[in-house]
C-alpha positions in Angstrom: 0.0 0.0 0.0 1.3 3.3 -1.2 1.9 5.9 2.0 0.5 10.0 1.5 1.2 12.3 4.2 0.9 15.7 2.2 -0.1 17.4 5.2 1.8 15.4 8.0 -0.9 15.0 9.4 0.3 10.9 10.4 3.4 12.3 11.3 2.4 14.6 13.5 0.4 11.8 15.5 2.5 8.6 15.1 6.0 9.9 13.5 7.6 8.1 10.5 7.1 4.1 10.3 9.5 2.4 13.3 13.0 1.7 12.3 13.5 -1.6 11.5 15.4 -3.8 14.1 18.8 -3.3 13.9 21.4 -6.2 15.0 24.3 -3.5 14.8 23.5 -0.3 16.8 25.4 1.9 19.4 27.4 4.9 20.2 30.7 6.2 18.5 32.5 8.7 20.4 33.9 11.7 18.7 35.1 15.2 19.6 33.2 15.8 22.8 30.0 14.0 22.1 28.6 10.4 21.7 27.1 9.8 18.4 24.6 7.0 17.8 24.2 5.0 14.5 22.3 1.9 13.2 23.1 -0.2 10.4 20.8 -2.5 8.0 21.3 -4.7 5.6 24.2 -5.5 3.8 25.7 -4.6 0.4 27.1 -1.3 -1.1 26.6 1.3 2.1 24.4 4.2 1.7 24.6 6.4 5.0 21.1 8.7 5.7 21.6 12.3 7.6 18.2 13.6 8.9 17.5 17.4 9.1 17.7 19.6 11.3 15.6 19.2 14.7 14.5 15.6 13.3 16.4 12.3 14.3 17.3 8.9 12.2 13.9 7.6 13.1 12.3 10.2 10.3 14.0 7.9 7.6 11.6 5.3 8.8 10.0 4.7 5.5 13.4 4.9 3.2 15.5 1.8 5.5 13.7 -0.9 4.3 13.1 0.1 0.8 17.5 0.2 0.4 17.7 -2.8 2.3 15.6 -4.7 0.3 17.4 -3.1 -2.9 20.6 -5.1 -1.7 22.2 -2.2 0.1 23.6 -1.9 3.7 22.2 1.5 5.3 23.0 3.5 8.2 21.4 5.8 9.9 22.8 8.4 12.3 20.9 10.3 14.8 22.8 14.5 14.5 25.6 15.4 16.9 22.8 16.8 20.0 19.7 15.4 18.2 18.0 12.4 18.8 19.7 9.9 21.1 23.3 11.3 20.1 24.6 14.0 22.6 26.5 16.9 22.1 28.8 19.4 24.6 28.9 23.1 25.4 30.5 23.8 21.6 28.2 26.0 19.3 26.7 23.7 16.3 28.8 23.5 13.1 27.7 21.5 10.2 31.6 20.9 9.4 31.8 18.8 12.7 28.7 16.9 12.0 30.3 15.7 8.6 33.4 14.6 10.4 31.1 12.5 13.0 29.2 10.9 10.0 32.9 10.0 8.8 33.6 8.7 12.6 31.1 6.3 12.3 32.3 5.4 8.8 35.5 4.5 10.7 33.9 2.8 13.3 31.9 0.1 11.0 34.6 0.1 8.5 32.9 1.6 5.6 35.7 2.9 2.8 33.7 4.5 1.3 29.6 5.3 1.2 26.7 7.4 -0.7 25.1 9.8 1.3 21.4 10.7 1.3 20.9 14.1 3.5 17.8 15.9 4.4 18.0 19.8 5.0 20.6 20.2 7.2 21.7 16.3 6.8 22.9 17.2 2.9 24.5 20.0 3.8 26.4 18.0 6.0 26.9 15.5 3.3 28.3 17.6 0.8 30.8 19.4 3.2 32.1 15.6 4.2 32.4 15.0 0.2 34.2 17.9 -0.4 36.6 17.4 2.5 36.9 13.7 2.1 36.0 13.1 -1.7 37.5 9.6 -1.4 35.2 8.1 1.3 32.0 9.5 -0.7 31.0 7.9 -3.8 28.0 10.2 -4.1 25.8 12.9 -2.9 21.6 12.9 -3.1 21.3 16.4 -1.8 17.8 17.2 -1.1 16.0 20.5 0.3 19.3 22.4 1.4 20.9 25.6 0.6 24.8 25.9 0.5 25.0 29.7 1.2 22.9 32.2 2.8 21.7 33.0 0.3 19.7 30.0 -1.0 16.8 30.4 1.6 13.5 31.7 1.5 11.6 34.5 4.0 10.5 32.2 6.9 6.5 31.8 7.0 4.8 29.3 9.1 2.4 27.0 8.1 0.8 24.1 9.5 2.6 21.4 7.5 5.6 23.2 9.8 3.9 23.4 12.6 3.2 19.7 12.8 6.6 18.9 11.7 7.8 21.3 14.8 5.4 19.3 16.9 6.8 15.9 16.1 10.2 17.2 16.5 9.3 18.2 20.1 8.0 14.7 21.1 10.7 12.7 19.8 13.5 14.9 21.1 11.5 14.8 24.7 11.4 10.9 24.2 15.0 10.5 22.9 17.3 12.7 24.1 20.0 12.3 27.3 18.1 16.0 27.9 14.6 15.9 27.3 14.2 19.4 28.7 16.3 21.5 26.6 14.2 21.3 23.8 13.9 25.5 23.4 17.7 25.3 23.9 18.1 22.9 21.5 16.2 24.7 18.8 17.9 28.2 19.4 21.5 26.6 19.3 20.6 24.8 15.8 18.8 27.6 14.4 22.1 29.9 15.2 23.9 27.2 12.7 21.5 28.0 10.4 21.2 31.3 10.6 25.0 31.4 9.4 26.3 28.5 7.7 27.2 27.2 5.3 29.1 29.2 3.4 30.0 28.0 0.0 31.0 29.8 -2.8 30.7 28.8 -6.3 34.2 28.6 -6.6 34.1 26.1 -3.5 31.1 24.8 -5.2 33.0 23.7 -8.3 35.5 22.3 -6.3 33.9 19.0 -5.6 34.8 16.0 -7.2 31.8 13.7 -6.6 28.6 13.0 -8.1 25.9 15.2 -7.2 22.2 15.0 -7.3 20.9 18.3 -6.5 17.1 17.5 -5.4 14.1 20.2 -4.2 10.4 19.3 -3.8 8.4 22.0 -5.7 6.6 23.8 -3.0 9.6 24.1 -0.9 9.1 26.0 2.2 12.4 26.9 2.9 14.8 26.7 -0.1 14.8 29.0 -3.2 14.2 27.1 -6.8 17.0 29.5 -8.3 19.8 28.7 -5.5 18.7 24.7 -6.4 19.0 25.7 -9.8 23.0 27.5 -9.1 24.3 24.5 -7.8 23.0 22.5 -10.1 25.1 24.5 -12.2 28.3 25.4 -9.9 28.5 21.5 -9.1 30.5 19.6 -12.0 28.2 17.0 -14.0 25.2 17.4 -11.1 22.1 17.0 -11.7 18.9 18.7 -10.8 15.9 16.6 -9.9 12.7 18.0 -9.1 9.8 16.4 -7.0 6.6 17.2 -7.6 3.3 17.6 -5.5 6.0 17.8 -2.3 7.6 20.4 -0.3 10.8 20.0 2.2 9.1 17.1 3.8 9.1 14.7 0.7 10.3 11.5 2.4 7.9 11.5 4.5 5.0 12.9 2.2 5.3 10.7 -1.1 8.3 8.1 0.6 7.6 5.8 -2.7 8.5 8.9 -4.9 11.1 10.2 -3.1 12.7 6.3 -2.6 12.3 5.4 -6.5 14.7 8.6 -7.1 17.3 7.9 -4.8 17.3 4.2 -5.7 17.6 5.2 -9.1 20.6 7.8 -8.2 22.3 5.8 -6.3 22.1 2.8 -9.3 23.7 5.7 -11.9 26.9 6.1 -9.1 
């Protein structure tokens, strides 16, 4: 049975579909914090970063569909978010991309494709421009690389319920369940000023790219999806329709037949 969630209205009351069970889970320590990861599956490895405020269990309806493609997938809850804790340092998307390469380390993955969310693909393409030879590609969805890239912020209630879902799972999850406000000021502050990409950093990277925006967007301009498509050698722009920045969770058999099929072109 096909899953549609335009208005998150089941994610707002039950969350994404449960992760699957996972025989290889835990905590890899890196620079002040204790990340947690997952793994699925086996095959060619395919590493998910969730957005910003969210946690791994919002992939809940992409895991099984790459498992059952013949790939191993891991999912890794953000430095702070989810189960994975953080210390007193500010948020910096750089440092999430080198705790995404810690766990690489830990499960002794050479190399990987990243799928990132939002913040997640920011954090992916910043790991595959610093580390080009661990990444053997990039599905970049909903992100901006520069200031930019972002549209005026307007609530709605597709947000709003997103926000709310956020608030439970982090309450339910995290090591501090009560610093949710914190938590949410410290992360927008990260967003407020990174990244900061130029196009000449842009066309620096030396992976493939596929640059990917649902077309009502809240968040992320159309153009700035369109100028890396162009500033990013040989990347390609996808566009999703009926969606906005919560595709994988909106239309997940949409949004998983495009990454399946990106990932099968790497």
């Amino acid at each position: 049975m096909s899953v549609t969630d335009n208005e998150l209205l089941n994610f707002e009351a039950h969350g994404a579909a449960p992760l699957p069970r996972s025989q290889h889970h835990g905590f890899v320590e890196n620079d002040g914090a204790r990340i947690w990861y997952a793994s699925y599956g086996s095959g060619p490895a395919v590493i998910l970063l969730h957005g910003g405020l969210g946690n791994a269990g919002n992939w809940g309806f992409q895991v099984p569909a790459l498992v059952a493609a013949g790939r191993q997938v891991v999912v890794i809850d953000s430095r702070g978010h989810g189960r994975s804790t953080r210390d007193a340092c500010p948020y910096h998307y750089r440092q999430m991309s080198e705790d995404a390469l810690a766990v690489m380390d830990h499960l002794g993955l050479v190399k990987a494709a990243l799928v990132g969310w939002s913040d997640g693909a920011c954090t992916a393409l910043i790991l595959a421009d610093q580390r080009p030879e661990r990444v053997s590609g990039v599905f970049f969805f909903a992100c901006n690389m520069d200031p930019s890239g972002t549209l005026e912020f307007k609530p709605t209630p597709i947000i709003d319920r997103c926000f709310s879902r956020h608030r439970k799972d982090y309450q339910a999850l995290s090591a501090t369940p009560d610093a949710f406000e914190n938590f949410v000021g410290d992360v927008s502050k990260m967003m407020a000023s990174e990244p900061n990409y130029t196009a000449a950093d842009l066309a620096s990277i030396k992976v493939p790219v596929a640059v990917v925006l649902g077309e009502n967007d809240e968040f992320i301009k159309r153009e700035h999806a369109d100028y890396l498509a162009r500033s990013i050698p040989d990347a390609e722009l996808i566009l999703l329709p009926e969606v906005s920045h919560f595709a994988p969770l909106q239309r997940p058999e949409h949004f998983n037949r495009e990454v399946l099929a990106f990932l099968d072109r790497l």
